[in-house]
Backbone as JSON Lines, residues from 0, in Angstrom:
{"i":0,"aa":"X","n":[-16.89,-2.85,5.95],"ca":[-16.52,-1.94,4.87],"c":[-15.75,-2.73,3.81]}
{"i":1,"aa":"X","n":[-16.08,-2.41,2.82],"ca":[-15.53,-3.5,1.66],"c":[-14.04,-2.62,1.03]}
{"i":2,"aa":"X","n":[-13.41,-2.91,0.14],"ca":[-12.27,-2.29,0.03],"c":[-12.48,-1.23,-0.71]}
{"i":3,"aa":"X","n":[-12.06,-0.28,-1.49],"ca":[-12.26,1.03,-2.16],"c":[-12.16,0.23,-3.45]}
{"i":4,"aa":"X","n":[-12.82,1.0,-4.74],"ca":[-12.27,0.62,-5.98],"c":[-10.62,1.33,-6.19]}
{"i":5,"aa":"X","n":[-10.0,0.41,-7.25],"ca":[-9.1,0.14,-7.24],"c":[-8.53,0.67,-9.09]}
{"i":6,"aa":"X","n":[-8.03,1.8,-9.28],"ca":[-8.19,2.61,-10.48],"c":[-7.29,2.08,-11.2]}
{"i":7,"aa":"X","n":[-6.24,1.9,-11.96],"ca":[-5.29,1.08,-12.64],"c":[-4.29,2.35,-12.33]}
{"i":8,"aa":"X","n":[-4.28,3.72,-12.26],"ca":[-3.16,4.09,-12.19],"c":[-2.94,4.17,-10.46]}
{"i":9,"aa":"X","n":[-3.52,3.44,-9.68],"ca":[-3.64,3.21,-8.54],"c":[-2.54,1.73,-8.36]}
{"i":10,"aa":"X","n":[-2.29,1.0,-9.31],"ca":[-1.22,0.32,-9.51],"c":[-0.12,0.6,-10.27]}
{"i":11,"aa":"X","n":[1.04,0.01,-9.46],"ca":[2.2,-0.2,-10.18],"c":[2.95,-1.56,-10.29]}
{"i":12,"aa":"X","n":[3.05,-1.96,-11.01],"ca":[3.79,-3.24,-11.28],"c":[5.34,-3.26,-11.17]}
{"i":13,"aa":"X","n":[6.07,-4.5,-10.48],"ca":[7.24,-4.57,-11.02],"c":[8.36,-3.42,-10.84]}
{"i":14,"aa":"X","n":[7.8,-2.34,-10.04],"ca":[8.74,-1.12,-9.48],"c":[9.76,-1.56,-8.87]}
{"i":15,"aa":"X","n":[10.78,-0.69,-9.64],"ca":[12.23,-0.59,-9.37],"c":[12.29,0.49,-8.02]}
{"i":16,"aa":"X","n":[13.11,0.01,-6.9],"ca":[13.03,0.74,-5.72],"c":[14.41,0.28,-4.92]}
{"i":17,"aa":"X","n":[15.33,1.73,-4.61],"ca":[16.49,1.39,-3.93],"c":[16.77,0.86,-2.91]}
{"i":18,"aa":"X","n":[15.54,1.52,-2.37],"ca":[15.58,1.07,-0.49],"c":[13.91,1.6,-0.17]}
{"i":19,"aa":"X","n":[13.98,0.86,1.02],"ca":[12.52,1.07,1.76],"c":[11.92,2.33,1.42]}
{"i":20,"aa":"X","n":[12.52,3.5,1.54],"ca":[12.41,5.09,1.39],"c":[11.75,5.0,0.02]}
{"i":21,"aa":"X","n":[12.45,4.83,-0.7],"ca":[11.72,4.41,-2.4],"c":[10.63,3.86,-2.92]}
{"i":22,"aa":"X","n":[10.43,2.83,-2.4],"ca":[9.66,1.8,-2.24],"c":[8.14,3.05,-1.84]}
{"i":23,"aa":"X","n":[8.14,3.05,-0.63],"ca":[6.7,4.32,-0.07],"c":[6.56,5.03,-0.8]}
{"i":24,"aa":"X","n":[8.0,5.9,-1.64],"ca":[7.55,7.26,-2.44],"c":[6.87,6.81,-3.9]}
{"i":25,"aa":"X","n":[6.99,5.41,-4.24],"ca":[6.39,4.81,-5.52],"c":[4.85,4.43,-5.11]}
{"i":26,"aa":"X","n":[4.94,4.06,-3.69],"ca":[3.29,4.07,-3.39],"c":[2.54,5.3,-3.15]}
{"i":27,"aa":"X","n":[3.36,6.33,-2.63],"ca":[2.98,7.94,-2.52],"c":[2.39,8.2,-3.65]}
{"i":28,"aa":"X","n":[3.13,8.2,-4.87],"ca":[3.16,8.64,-6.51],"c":[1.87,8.12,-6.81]}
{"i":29,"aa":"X","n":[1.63,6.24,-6.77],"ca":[0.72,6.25,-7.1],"c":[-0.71,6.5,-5.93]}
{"i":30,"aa":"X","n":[-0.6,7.16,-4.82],"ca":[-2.27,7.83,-4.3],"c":[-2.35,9.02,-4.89]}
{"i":31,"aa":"X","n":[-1.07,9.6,-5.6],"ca":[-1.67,11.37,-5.96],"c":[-1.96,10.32,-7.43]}
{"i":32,"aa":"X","n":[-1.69,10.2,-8.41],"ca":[-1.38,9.98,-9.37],"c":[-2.97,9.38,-9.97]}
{"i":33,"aa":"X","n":[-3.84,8.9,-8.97],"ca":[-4.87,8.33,-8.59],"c":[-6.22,9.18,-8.11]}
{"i":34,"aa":"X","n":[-5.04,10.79,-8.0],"ca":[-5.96,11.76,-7.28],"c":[-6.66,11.38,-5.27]}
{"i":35,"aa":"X","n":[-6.07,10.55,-5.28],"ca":[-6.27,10.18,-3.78],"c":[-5.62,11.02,-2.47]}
{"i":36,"aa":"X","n":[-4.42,11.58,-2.87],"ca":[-3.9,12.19,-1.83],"c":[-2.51,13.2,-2.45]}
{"i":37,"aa":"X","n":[-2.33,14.35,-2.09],"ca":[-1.34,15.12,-2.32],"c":[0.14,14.47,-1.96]}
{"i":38,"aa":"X","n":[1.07,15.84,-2.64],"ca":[2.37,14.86,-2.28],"c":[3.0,14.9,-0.9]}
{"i":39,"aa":"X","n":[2.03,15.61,-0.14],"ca":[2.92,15.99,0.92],"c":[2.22,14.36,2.09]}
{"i":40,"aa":"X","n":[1.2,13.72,1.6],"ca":[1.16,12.8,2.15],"c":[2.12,11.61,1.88]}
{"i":41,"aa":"X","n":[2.83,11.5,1.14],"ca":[3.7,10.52,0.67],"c":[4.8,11.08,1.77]}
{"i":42,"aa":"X","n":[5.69,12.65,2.18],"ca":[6.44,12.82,3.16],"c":[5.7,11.96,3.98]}
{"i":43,"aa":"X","n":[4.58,12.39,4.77],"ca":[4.04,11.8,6.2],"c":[3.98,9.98,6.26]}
{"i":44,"aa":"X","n":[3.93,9.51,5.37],"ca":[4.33,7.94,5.34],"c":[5.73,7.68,5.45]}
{"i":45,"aa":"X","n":[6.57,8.48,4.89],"ca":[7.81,8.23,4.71],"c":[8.22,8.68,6.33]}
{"i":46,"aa":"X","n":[7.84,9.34,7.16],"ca":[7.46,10.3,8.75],"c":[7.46,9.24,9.18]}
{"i":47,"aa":"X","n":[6.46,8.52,9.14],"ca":[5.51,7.4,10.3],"c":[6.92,6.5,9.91]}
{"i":48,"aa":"X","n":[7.24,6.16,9.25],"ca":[8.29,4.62,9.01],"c":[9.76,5.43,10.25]}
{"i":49,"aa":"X","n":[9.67,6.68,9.53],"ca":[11.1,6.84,10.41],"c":[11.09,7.41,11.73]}
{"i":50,"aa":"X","n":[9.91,7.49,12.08],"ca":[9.5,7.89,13.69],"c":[9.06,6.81,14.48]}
{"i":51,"aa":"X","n":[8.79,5.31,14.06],"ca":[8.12,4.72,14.38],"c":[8.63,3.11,14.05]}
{"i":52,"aa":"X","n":[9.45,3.0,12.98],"ca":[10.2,2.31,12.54],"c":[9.25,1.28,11.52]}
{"i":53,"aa":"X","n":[9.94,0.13,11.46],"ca":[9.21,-0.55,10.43],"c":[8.2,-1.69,10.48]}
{"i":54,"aa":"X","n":[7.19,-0.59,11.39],"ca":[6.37,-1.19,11.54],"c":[5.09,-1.41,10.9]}
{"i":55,"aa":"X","n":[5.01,-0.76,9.63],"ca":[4.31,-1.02,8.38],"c":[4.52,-2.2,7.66]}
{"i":56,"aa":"X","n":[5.6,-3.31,8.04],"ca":[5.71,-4.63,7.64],"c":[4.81,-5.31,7.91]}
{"i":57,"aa":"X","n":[3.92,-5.22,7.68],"ca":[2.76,-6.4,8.63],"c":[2.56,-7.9,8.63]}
{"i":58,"aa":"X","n":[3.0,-8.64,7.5],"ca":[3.48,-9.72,7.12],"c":[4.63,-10.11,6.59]}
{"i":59,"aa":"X","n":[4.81,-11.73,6.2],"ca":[5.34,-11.48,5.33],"c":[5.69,-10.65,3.94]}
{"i":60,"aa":"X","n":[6.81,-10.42,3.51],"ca":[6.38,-9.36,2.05],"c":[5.29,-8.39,1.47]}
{"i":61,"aa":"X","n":[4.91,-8.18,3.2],"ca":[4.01,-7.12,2.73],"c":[4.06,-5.87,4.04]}
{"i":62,"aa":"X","n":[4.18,-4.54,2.72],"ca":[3.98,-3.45,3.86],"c":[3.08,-2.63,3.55]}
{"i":63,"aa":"X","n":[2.68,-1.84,4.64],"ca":[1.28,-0.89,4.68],"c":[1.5,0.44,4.86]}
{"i":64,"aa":"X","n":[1.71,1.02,3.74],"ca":[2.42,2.64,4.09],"c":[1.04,2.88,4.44]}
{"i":65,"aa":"X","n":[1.15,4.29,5.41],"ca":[-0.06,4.93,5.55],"c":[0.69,6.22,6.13]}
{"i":66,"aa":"X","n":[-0.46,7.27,6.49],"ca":[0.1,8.54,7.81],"c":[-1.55,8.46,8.62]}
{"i":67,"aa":"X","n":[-1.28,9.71,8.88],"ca":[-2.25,10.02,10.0],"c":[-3.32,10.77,8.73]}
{"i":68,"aa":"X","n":[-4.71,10.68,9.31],"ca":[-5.75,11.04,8.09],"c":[-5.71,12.7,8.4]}
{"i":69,"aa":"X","n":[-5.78,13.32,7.44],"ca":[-5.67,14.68,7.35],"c":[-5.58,15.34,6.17]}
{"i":70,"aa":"X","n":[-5.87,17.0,5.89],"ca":[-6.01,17.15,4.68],"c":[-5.28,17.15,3.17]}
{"i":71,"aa":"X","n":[-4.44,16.54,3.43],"ca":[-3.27,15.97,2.55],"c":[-4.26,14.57,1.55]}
{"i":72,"aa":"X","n":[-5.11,14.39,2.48],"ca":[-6.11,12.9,1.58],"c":[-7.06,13.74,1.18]}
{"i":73,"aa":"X","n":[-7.29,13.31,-0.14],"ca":[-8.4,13.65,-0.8],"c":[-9.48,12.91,-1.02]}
{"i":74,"aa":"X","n":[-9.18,11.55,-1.11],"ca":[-10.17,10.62,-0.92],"c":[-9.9,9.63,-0.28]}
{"i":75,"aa":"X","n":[-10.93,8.79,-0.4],"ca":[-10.23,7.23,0.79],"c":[-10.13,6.2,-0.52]}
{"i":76,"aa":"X","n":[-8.78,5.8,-0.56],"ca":[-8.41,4.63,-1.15],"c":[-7.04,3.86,-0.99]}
{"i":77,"aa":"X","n":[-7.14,3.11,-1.7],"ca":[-5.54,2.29,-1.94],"c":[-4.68,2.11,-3.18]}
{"i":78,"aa":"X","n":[-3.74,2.49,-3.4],"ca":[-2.6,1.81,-3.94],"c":[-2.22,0.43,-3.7]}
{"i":79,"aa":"X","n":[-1.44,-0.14,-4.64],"ca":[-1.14,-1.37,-4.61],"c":[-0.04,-1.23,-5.81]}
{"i":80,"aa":"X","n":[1.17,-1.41,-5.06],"ca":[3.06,-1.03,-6.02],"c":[3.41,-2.3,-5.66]}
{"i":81,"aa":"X","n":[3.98,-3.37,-6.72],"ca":[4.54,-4.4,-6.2],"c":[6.2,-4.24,-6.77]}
{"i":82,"aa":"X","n":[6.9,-4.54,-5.96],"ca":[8.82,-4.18,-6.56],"c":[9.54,-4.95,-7.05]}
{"i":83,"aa":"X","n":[9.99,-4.94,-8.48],"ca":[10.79,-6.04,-9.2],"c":[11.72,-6.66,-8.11]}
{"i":84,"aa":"X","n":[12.8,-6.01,-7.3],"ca":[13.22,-6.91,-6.06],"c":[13.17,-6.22,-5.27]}
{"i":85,"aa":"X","n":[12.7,-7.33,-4.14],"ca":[12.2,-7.32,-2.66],"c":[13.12,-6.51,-1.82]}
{"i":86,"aa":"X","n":[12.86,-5.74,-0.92],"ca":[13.97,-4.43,-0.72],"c":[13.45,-5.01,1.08]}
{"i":87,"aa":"X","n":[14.87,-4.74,1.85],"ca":[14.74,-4.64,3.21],"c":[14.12,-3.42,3.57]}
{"i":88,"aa":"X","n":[13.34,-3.7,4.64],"ca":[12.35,-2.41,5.29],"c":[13.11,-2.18,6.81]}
{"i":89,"aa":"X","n":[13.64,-3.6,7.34],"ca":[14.47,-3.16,8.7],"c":[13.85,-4.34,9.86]}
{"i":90,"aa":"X","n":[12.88,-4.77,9.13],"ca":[11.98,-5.46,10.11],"c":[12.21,-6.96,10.51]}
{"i":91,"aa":"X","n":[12.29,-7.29,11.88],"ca":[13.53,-8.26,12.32],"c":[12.51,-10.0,11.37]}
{"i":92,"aa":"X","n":[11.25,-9.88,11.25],"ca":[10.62,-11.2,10.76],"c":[9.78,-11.22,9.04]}
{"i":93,"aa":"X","n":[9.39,-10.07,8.82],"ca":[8.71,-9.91,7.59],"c":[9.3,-8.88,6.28]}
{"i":94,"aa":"X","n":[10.8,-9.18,6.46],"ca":[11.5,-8.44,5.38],"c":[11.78,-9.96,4.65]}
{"i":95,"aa":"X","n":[11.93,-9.56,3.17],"ca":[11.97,-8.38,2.88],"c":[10.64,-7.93,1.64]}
{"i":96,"aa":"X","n":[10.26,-7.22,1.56],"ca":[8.73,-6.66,1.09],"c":[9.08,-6.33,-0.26]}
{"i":97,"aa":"X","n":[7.93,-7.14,-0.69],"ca":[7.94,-7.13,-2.21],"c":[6.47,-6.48,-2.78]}
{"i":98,"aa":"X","n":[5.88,-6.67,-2.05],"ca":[4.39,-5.5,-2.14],"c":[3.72,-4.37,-1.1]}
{"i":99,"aa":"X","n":[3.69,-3.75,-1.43],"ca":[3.47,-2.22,-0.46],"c":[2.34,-2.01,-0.93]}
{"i":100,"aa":"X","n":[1.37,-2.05,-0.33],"ca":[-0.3,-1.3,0.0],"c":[0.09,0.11,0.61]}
{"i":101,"aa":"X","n":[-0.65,1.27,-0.33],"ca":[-0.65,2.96,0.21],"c":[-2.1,2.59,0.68]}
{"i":102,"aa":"X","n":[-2.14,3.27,2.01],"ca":[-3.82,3.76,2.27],"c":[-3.77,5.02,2.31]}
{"i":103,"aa":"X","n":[-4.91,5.72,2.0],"ca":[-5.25,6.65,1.99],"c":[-6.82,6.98,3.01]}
{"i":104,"aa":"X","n":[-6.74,7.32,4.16],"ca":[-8.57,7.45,4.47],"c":[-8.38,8.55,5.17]}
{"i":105,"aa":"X","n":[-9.5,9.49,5.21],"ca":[-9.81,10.73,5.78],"c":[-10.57,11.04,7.13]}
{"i":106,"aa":"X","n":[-10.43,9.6,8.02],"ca":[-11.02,9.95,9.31],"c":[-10.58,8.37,9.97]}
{"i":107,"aa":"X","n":[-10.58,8.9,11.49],"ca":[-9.86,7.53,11.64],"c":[-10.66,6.19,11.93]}
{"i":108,"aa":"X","n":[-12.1,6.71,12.03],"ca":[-12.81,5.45,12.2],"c":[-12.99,4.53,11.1]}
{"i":109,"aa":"X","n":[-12.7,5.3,9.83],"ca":[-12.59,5.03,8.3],"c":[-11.0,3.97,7.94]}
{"i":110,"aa":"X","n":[-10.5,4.51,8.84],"ca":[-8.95,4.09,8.91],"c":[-9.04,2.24,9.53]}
{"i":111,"aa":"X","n":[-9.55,2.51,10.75],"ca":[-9.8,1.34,11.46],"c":[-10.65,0.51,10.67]}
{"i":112,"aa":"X","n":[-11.65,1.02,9.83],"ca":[-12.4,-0.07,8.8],"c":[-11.72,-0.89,7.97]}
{"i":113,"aa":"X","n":[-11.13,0.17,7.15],"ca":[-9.94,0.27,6.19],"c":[-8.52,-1.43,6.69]}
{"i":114,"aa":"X","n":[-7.9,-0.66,7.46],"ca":[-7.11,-1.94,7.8],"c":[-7.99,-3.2,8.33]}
{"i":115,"aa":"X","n":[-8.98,-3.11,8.75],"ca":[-9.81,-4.54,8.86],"c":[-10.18,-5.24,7.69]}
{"i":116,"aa":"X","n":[-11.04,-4.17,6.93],"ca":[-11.14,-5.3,5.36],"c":[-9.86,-5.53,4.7]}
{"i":117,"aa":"X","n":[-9.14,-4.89,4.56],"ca":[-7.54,-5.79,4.59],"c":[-7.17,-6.46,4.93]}
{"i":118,"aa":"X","n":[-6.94,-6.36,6.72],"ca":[-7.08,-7.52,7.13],"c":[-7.23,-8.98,6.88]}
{"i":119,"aa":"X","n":[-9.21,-8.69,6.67],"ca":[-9.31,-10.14,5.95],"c":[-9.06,-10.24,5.03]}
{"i":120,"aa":"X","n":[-8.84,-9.97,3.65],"ca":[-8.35,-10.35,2.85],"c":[-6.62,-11.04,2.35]}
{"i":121,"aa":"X","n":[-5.67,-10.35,3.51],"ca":[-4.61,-11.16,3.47],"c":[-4.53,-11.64,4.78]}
{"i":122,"aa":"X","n":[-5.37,-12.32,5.43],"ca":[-5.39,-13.45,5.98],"c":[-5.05,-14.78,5.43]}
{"i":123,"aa":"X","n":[-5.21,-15.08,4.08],"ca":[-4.42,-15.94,3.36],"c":[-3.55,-15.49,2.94]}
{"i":124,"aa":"X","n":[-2.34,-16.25,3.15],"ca":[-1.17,-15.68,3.06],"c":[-0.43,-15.64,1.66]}
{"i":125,"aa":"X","n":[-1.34,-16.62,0.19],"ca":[-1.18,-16.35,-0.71],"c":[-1.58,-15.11,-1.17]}
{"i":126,"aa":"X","n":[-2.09,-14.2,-1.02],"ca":[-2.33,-13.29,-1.23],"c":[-1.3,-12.67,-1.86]}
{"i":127,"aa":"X","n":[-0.26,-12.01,-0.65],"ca":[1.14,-11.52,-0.89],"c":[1.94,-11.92,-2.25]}
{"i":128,"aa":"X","n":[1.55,-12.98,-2.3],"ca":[2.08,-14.02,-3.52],"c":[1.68,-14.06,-4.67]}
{"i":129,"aa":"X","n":[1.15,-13.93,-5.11],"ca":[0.08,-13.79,-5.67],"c":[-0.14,-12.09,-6.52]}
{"i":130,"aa":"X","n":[-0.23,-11.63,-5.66],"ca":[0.1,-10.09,-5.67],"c":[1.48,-9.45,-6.34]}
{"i":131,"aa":"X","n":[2.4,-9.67,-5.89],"ca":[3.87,-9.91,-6.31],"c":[3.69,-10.74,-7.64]}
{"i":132,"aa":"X","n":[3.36,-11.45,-8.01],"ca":[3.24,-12.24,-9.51],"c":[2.75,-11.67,-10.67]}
{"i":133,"aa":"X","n":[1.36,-11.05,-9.85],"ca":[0.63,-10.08,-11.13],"c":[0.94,-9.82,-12.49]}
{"i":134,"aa":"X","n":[0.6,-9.43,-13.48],"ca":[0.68,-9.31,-14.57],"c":[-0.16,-8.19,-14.7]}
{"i":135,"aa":"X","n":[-1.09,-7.55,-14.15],"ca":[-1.97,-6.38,-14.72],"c":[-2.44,-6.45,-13.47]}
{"i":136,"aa":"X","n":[-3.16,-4.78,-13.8],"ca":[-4.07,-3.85,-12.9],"c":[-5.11,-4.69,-12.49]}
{"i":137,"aa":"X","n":[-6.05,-5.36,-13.0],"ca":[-6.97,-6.52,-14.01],"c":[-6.6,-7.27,-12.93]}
{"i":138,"aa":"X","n":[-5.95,-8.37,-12.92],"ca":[-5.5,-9.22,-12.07],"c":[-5.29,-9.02,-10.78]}
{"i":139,"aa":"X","n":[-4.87,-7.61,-10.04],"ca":[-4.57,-7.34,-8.84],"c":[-5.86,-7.1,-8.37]}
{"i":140,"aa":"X","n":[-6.97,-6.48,-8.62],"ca":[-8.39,-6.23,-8.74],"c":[-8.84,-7.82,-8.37]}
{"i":141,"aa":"X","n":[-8.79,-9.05,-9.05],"ca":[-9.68,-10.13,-9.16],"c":[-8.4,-10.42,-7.62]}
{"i":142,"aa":"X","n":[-7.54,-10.38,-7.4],"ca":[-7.03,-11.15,-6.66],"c":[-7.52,-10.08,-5.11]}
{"i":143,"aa":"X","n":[-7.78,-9.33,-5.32],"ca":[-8.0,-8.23,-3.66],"c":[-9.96,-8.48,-3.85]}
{"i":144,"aa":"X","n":[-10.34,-8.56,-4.71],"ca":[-11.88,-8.99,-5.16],"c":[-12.75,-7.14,-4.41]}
{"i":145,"aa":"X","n":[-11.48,-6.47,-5.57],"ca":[-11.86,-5.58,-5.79],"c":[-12.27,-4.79,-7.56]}
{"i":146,"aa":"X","n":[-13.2,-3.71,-7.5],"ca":[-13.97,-3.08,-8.42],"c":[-12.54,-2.23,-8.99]}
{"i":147,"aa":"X","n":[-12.6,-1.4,-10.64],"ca":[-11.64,-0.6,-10.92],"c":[-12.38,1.15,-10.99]}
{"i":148,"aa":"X","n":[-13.42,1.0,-10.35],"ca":[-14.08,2.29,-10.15],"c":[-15.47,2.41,-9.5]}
């Protein structure tokens, strides 16, 4: 499964964020904002981090908000919020996160696709880096070697 297109208001650049909590609700903002998912899915990410802890860090400087697929998603896609500074998430090796990927998918075998073509793609670990640098919507697109619709 290749990655979803990637809409520009599906990015945010350079977000100002107090704490971890912040950080998700700016990736929340942008899946509705994107038409991808209501707001009550942005609670259920913000759920999964504090029931489960911070284990959406998956790398270095990078975290993976998500919830459980349900009708709160409207479509299957991603966000991509990168944060003017890098905010602790809690996580004892891959804090502190300076880019947050929202997923959004509506079934879980879709889900399991979903984090695999991710997967490979930040398997290089410039990625993260890279990502965090950005300058435009444009650029985050050529660097995930994703479409904007």
């Amino acid at each position: 499964m290749p990655l979803p297109p990637l809409p520009d208001t599906a990015v945010v650049l350079h977000a100002a964020a107090v704490d971890w909590r912040d950080a998700v609700s700016r990736t929340g903002e942008a899946l509705v904002a994107s038409g991808l998912t209501l707001p009550e899915y942005t609670d259920a990410m913000i759920d999964m981090v504090l029931e489960h802890g911070p284990y959406i860090v998956v790398s270095p400087g990078l975290a993976l908000a998500h919830a459980r697929p349900g009708p709160a998603v409207l479509r299957n896609g991603i966000a991509v919020v990168t944060l003017a500074t890098p905010i602790p998430f809690g996580h004892a090796h891959n804090d502190p996160v300076q880019v947050v990927l929202g997923l959004a998918v509506n079934a879980v075998g879709v889900h399991l696709e979903a984090v695999g073509a991710l997967a490979n793609v930040f398997n290089d670990p410039s990625v993260t880096i890279r990502l965090a640098a950005a300058r435009s919507a444009g650029e985050v697109r050529t660097i995930l070697g994703v479409t904007a619709e």
